[in-house]
N, C-alpha and C positions, 0 to 999 in steps of 0.2 A: 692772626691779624686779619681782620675783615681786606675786603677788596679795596680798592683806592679807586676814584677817577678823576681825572685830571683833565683839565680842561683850556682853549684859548681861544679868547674870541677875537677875528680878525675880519677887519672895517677896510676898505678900499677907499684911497684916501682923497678920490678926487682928481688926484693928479695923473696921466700916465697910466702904469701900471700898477704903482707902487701903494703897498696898503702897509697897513701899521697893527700889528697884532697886540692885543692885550691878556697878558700870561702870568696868571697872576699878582693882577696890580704892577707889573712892571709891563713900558713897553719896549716896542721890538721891531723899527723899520722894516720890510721886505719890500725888495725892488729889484731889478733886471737890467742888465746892462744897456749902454745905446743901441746896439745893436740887436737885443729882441725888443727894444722900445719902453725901455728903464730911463733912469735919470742916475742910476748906480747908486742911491743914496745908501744902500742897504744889502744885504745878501740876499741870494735869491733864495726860492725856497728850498733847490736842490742843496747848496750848497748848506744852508740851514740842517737838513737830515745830515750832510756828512758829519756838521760839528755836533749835533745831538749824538752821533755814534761816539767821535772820539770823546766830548763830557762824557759820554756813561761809563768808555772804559774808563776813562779819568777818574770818575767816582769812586767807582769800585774796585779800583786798584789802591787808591785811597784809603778808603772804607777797609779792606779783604788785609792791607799789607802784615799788619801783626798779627791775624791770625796765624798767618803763614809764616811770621818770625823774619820778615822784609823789614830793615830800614829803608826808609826812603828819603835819598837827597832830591829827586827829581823825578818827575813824571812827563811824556809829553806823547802825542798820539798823533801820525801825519796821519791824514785820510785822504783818498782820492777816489774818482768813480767816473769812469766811462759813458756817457749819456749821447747820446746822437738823437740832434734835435728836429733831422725830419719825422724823427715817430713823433713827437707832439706837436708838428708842425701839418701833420698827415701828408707829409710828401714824399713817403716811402714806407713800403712795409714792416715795419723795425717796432720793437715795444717802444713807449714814449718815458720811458722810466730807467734808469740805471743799467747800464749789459753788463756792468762790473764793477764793484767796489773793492777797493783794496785798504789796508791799512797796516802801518807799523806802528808797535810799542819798544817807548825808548824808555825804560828804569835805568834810574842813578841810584846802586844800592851797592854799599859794599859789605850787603848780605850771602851767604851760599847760594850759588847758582840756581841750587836745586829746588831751593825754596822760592825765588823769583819764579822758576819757573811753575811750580805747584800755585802759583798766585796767579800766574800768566793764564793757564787752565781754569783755575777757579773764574776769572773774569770771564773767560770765553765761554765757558758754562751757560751763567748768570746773566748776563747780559740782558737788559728789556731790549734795549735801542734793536741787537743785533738780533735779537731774537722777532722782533716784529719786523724789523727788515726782510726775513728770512720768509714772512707772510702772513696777515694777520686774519685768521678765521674770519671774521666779518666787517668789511669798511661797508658802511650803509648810513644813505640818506636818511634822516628821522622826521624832517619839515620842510618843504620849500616851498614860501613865500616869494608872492613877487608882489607887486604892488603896480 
């Protein structure tokens, strides 16, 4: 299978902080709370990366379950993550980015344990989301325009 890319253009909306991302013909408010100077219409973008992680396990626990011989009644994926926002506030020396992400998988399967769990693996394997989390070879500018 050749490479894929994927792509999302996001327009700053005018308002605030808040922009409006276009992701494939669909869109996708982003905004920030009152207090970093949101209107809250929308998830921020932090919180955006946590649901992109649980959708992909969600995917691919999806996708992966019969191979591994899982039924599944249910799937659901808490995510959370530690951020302290004097690093992108620069009012302390702290990365400006995640010091922690955690997350649990909850399967409703009244399949063998064992094979939930050979499924559990397979997804932590596979993963894009968690796997670019983890650090992506090259984040790089290609144009900036300013007018």
């Amino acid at each position: 299978m050749p490479k894929l890319t994927f792509s999302s253009d996001v327009k700053w909306s005018g308002e605030g902080v808040r922009s409006v991302a276009d992701i494939n013909g669909k869109q996708v408010i982003i905004d920030e709370p009152p207090a970093l100077g949101g209107t809250d219409q929308g998830p921020n973008p932090v919180e955006l990366v946590l649901a992109a992680l649980g959708g992909c396990i969600n995917v691919l626990v999806s996708l992966f379950a019969s191979h591994h011989g899982v039924e599944l009644k249910g799937v659901q994926v808490h995510v959370e993550g530690d951020l302290d926002p004097n690093g992108f506030m620069e009012k302390a020396d702290v990365r400006p980015g995640f010091l922690e992400i955690r997350y649990h998988i909850d399967i409703d399967s009244p399949s063998d344990p064992k094979n939930v769990q050979a499924l559990i693996e397979h997804v932590e394997r596979v993963c894009p989301v968690k796997d670019t989390l983890r650090g992506v070879p090259t984040v790089s500018i290609t144009n900036q325009k300013t007018s």
